[in-house]
C-alpha positions in Angstrom: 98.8 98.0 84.5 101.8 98.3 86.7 102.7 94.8 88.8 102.2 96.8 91.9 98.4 97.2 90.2 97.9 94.0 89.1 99.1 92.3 92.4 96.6 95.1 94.3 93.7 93.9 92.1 94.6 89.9 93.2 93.9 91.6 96.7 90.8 93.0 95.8 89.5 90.5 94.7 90.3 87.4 97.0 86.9 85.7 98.6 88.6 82.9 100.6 92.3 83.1 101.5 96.0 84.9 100.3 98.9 83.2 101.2 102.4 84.2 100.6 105.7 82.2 100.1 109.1 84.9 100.9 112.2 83.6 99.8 113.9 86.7 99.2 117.0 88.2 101.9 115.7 91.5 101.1 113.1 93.8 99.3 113.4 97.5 97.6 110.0 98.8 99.2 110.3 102.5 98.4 107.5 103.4 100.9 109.4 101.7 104.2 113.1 102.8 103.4 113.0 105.7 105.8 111.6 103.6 108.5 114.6 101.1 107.6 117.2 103.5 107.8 115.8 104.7 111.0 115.5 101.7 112.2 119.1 100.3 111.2 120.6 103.4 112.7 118.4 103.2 116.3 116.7 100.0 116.3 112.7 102.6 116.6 109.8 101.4 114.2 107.4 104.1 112.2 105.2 102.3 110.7 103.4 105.0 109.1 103.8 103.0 105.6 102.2 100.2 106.8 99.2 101.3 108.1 97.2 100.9 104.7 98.2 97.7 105.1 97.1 96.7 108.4 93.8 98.0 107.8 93.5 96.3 105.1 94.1 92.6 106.5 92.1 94.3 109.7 89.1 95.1 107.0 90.1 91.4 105.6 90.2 89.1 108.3 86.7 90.8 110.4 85.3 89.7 106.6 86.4 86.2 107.3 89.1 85.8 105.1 92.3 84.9 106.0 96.5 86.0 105.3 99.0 83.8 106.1 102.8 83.6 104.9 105.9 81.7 105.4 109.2 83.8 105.7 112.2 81.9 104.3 115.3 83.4 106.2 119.0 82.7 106.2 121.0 82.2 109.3 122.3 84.9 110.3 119.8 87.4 109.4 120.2 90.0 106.8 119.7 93.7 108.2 116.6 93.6 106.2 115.0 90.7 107.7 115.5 91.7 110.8 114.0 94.7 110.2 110.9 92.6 108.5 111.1 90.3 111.7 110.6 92.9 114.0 107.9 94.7 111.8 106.0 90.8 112.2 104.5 91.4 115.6 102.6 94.2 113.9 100.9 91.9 110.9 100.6 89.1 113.3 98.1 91.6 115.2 96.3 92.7 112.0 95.4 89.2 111.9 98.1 87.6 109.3 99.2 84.4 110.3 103.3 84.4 109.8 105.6 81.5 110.0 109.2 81.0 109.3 111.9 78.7 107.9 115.5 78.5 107.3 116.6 78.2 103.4 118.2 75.4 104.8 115.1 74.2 105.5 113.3 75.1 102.2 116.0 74.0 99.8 116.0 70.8 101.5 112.1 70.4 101.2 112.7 71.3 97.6 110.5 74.8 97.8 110.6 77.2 94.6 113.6 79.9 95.2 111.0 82.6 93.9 108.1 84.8 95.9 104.7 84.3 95.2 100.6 84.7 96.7 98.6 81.7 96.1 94.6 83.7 96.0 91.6 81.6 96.9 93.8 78.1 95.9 92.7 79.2 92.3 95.1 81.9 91.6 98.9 82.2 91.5 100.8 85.4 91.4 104.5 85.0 91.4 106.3 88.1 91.8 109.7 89.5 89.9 112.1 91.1 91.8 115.2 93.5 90.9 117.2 94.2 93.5 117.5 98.0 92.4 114.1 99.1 91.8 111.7 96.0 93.7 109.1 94.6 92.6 109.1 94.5 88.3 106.6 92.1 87.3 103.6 89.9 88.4 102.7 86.8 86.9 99.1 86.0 87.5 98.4 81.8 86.9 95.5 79.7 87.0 96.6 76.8 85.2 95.5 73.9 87.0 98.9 71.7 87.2 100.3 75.5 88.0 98.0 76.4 90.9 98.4 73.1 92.4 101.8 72.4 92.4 101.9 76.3 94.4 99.2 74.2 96.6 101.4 71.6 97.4 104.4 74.0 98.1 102.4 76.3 100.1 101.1 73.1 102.7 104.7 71.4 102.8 106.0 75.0 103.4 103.3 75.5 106.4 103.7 72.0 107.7 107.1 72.9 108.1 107.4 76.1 108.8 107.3 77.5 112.8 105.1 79.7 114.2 106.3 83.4 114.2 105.8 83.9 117.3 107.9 80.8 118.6 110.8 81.9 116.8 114.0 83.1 118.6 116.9 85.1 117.0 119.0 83.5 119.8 121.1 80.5 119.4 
């Protein structure tokens, strides 16, 4: 099973809740690259590769589950993020529920440096990244000194964290 599988199965799967820590600057998504050239070079959004993905949090959330992540950035943003930060509006209204924090913020709170979804509070799946080719393996942890310790992350990281929506790219 590829990671991109196994992580799709987690999603599946999930009864309760999926919650994601981001610490990453930026992500090799083949499917959105167009849209993020094309939105580098003219500042437009096609979010044509996304819309499996909204209607799949849509599909999610009417179910009574919830999404919610925290978005570690750096200060200034990276032309990725800023490109993820402007596709945010978009999950926000598919029902995730985003927040953000500086690294600052997160290495001083003492948060892992390393992405991962925390499934129903009973499932970890960190996620391996290579800046070439993306995504290159998924862990999948229930060990429970593992799953809790993400637990703890995950509720200093969202007791921390702002509200997307608050947030303001000026100084």
């Amino acid at each position: 099973m590829t990671p991109r599988e196994l992580l799709a199965q987690q999603f599946q799967t999930f009864t309760r809740s999926a919650w994601r820590l981001e610490t990453r600057d930026s992500y090799t998504v083949p499917a959105e690259q167009a849209s993020l050239t094309t939105f580098l070079a003219t500042g437009e959004l096609d979010l044509t590769y996304s819309q499996p993905w909204f209607e799949s949090v849509r599909a999610a959330t009417a179910a009574g589950r919830s999404y919610g992540r925290v978005r570690v950035y750096p200060e200034p943003l990276t032309d990725y993020l800023t490109f993820e930060f402007a596709v945010a509006p978009f999950n926000i209204e598919a029902g995730e529920d985003i927040r953000v924090m500086t690294r600052s913020t997160a290495t001083t709170l003492g948060l892992p440096d390393y992405d991962y979804w925390l499934f129903d509070n009973e499932r970890v799946a960190i996620m391996h990244f290579d800046d070439a080719t993306g995504l290159v393996a998924v862990d999948v942890l229930t060990e429970p000194d593992t799953v809790s310790q993400h637990r703890a992350w995950r509720d200093l990281a969202w007791t921390h964290a702002d509200k997307f929506e608050t947030y303001s790219m000026s100084p």
